[in-house]
C-alpha positions as CSV (number, residue, x, y, z in Angstrom):
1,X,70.7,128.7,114.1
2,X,72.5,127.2,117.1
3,X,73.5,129.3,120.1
4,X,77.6,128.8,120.0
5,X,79.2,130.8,122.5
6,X,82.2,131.9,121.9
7,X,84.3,131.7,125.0
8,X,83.4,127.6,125.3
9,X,85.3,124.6,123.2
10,X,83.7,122.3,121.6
11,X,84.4,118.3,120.6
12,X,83.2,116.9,117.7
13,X,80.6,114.6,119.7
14,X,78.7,117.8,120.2
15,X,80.3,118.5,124.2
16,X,81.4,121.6,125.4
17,X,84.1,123.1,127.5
18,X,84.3,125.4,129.9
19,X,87.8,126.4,131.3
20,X,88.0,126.9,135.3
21,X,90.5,128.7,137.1
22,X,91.7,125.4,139.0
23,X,92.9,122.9,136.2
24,X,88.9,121.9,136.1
25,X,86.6,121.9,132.9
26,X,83.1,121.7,133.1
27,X,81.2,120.0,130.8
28,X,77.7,119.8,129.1
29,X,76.4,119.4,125.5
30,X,75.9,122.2,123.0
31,X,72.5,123.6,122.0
32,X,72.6,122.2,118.7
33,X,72.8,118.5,120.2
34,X,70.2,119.6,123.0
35,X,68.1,120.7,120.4
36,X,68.6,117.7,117.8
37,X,67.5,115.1,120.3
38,X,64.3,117.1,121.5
39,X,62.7,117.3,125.3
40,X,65.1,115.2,127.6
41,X,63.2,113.1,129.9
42,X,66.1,111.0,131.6
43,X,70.0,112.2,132.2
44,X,72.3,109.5,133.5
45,X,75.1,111.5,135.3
46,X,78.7,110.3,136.0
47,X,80.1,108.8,138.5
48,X,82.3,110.9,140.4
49,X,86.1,110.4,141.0
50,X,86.1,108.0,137.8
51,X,88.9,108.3,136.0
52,X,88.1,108.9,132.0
53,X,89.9,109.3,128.9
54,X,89.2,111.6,125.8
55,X,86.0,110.5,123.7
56,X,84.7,107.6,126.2
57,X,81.5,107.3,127.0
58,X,81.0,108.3,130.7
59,X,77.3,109.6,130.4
60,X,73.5,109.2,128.7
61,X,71.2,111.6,127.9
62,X,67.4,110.4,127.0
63,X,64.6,112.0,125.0
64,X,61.3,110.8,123.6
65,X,63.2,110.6,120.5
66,X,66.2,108.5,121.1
67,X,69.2,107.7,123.9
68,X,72.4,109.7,123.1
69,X,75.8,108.8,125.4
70,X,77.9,112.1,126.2
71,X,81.4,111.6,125.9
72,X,84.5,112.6,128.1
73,X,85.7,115.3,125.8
74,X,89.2,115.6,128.3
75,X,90.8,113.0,129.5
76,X,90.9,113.4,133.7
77,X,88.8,112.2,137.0
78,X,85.3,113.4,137.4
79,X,85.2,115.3,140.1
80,X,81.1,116.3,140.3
81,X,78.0,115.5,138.4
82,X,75.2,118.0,138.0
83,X,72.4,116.3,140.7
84,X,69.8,118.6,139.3
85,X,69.9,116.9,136.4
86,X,68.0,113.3,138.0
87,X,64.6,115.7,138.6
88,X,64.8,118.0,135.9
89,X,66.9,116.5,133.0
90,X,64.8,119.6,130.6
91,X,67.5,122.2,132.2
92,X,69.5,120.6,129.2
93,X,67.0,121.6,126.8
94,X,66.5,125.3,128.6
95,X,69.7,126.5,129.3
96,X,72.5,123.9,128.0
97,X,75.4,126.0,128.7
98,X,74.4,127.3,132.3
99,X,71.7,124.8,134.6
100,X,72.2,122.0,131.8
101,X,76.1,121.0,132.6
102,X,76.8,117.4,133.5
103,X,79.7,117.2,134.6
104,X,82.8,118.6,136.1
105,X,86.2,117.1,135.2
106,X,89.9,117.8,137.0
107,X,91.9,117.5,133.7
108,X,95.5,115.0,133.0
109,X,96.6,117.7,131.1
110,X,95.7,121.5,130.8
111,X,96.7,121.6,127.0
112,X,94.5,118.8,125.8
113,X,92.0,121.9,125.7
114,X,93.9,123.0,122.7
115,X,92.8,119.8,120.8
116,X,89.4,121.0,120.8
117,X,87.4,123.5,118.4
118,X,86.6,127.1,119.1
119,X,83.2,128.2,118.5
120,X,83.9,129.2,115.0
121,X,85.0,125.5,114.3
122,X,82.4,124.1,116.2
123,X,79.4,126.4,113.7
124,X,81.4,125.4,110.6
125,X,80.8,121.1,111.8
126,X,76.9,121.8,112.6
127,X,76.7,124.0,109.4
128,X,78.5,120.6,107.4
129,X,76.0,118.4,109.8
130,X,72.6,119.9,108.8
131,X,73.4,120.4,105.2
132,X,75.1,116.6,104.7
């Protein structure tokens, strides 16, 4: 079973979401999609100070198995990519909701975090996902 923390959101394309105290979010992907795509060899990062809207594509994550983009799951500017990530893209696969985040965004609008799933949600798509 995935690791789902419970005080993160989630987005459908398998992000998470972790609130800041300063209208920031920062953002990585969850365990279970860490996990799906295997050892990561290659993490393309943002580029910082773009300006993104919910569900584009503003990063890549790469593993042995297959290329996955990560999406914005906020619409906002980027405000800081995780650097670590372009010498050791495996802190995704080792600790995906701490040394693993990609990227920080400054969001439009606070309450867009409402429009995504709580942890419970989030179990309840992978549970849907590995059984379909």
């Amino acid at each position: 079973m995935s690791n789902v923390p419970s005080d993160l959101k989630y987005a459908p394309s398998h992000e998470w979401v972790r609130q800041g105290d300063d209208g920031t979010v920062t953002v990585g992907i969850s365990d279970h999609a860490q996990d799906a795509l295997g050892d990561l060899v290659f993490v393309e990062t943002p580029e910082i100070d773009r300006t993104v809207e919910a569900g584009e594509a503003v990063a890549v994550v790469e593993s042995v198995k297959a290329a996955s983009d990560v999406y914005a799951p906020v619409s906002g500017t980027i405000i800081d990519a995780n650097s670590q990530l372009q010498d050791a893209p495996e802190l995704v696969n080792t600790d995906a909701y701490g040394e693993g985040w990609i990227m920080r965004i400054k969001l439009d609008d606070p309450d867009a975090l409402d429009e995504l799933m709580d942890a419970d949600a989030y179990e309840q798509l992978i549970t849907e996902e590995d059984d379909g």
